[in-house]
C-alpha positions as CSV (number, residue, x, y, z in Angstrom):
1,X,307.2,145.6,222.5
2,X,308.9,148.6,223.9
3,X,311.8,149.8,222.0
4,X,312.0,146.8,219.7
5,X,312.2,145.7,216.3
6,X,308.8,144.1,214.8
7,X,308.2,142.0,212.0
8,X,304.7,140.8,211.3
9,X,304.6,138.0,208.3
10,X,301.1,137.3,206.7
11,X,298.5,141.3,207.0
12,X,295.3,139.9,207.0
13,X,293.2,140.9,209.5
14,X,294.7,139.3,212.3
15,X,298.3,140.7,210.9
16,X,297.2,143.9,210.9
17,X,295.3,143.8,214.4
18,X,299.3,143.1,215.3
19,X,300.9,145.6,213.8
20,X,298.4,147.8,215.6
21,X,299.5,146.3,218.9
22,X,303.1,146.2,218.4
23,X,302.8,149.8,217.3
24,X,300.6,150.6,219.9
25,X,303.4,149.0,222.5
26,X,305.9,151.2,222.0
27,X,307.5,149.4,219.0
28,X,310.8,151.1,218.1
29,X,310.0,150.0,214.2
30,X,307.3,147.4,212.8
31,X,307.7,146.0,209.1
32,X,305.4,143.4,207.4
33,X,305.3,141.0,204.8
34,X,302.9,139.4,203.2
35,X,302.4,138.3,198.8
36,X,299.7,140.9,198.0
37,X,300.2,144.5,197.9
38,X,296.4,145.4,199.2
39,X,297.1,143.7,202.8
40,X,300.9,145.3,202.7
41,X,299.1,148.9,201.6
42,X,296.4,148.0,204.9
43,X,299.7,147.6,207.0
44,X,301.0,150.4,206.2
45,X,298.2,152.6,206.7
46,X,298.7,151.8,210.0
47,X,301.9,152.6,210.6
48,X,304.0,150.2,209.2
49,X,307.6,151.3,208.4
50,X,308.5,148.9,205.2
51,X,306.4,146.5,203.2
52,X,308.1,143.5,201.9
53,X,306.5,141.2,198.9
54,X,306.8,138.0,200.4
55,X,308.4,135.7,197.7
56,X,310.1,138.6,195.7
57,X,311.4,141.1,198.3
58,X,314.8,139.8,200.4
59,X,313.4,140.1,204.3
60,X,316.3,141.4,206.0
61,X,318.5,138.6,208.4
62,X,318.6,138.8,211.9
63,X,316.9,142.3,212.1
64,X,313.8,141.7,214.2
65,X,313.8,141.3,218.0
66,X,310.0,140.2,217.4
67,X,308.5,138.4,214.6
68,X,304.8,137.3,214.3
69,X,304.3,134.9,211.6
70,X,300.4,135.4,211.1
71,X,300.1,133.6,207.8
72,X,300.4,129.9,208.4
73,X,302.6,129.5,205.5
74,X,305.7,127.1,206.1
75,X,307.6,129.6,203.7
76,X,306.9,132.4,206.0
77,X,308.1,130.7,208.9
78,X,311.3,129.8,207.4
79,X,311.3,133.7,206.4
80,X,310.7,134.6,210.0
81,X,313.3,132.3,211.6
82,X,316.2,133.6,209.0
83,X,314.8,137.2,209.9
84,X,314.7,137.4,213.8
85,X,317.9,138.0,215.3
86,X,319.9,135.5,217.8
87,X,318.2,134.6,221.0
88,X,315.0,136.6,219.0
89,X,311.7,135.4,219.6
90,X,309.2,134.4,217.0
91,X,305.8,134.3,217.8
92,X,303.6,131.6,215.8
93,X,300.0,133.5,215.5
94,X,298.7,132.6,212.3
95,X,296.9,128.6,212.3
96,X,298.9,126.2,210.3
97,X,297.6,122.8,208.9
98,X,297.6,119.6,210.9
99,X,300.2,118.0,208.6
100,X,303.6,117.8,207.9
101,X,305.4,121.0,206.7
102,X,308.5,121.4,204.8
103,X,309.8,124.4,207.3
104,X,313.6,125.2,207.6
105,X,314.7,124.9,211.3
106,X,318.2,125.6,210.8
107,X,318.4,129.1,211.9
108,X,315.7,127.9,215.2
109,X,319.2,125.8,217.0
110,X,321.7,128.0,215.2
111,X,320.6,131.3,216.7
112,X,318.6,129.9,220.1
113,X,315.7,131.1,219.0
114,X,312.5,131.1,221.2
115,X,309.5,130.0,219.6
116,X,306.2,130.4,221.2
117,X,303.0,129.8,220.1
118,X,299.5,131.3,220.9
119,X,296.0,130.6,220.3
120,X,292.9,133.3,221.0
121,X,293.2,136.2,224.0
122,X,292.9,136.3,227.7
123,X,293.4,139.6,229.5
124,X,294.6,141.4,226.0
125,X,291.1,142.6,225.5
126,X,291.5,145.9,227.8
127,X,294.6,147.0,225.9
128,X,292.6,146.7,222.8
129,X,289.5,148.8,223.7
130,X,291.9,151.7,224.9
131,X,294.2,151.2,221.7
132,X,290.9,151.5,219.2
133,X,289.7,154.4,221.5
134,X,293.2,156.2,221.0
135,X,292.8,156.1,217.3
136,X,289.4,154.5,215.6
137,X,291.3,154.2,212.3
138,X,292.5,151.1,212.9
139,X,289.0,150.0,213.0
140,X,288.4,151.3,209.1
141,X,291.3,150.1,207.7
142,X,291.0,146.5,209.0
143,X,287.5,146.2,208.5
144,X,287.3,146.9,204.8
145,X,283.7,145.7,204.6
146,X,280.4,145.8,206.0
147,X,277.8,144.0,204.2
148,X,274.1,143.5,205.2
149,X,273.0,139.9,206.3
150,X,270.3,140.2,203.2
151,X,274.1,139.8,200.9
152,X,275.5,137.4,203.3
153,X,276.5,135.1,199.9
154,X,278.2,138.4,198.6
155,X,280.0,138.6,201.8
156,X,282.1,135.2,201.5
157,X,283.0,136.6,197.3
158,X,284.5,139.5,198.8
159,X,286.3,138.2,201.9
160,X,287.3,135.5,199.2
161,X,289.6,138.5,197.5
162,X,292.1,139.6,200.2
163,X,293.8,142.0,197.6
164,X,291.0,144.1,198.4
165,X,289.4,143.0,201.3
166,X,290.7,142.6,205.0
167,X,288.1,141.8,207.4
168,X,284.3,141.4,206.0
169,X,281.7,141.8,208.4
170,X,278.4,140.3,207.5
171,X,275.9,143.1,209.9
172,X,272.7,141.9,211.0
173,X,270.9,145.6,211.4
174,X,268.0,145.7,209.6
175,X,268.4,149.1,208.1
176,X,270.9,149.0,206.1
């Protein structure tokens, strides 16, 4: 990530855990988009440098080196293949649906875009310790919750509102 420009599309907690990384990377800028303004306020917390609304604010063309699409929305892939710049790579984090998708691909030939994929962690897990050591706000601000395993049910009605919620932890300590 050193030195380049970062777009992460979708701030849930996954999202966020990326714009933590790319920041943590030596990302010249990270910016995020996502439709509701808690996740985009969460993002920027941690650094992020602009928030766009997905679906109302105009994501900048061919700005981004990097973009992560972390929602699984086909309209924030097409978003993140008209915003990464030629012979930019965009990263597809977030799970999408085992169907067809309506996605717009022309911007993928036209600009020889590389698309990778990727699906859990291997030898990341090191980098993440030291980057939570270096500063254990990112902890707080994506984990918004901690509820006892006695509220488990509450648990899934707040994880259900990501406006205010990012990451809901259900903890199974017995004194709390």
């Amino acid at each position: 990530m050193q030195d380049q420009r970062v777009l992460v599309a979708g701030c849930g907690p996954i999202g966020l855990c990326v714009v933590a990384g790319a920041l943590a990377g030596g990302a010249e800028r990270v910016d995020v988009t996502d439709v509701l303004s808690g996740p985009l306020g969460r993002a920027t917390a941690l650094g992020a440098s602009t928030a766009y609304v997905a679906g109302t604010d105009a994501v900048p063309a061919e700005e981004y080196d990097v973009v992560f699409e972390c929602s699984g929305a086909a309209p924030s892939i097409t978003t993140a293949m008209k915003a990464v710049r030629k012979a930019g790579t965009v990263t597809q984090v977030g799970m999408l649906p085992d169907e067809n998708i309506g996605v717009n691909l022309a911007s993928f030939v036209s600009k020889e875009v590389t698309y990778k994929a990727t699906f859990r962690f291997d030898d990341e897990i090191d980098a993440a310790i030291t980057t939570l050591a270096q500063n254990p706000a990112i902890a707080s601000i994506i984990t918004t919750h901690v509820i006892p395993a006695q509220r488990a049910v509450d648990a899934f009605a707040v994880a259900k509102d990501s406006q205010v919620s990012g990451k809901v932890v259900v903890s199974l300590w017995l004194d709390e």
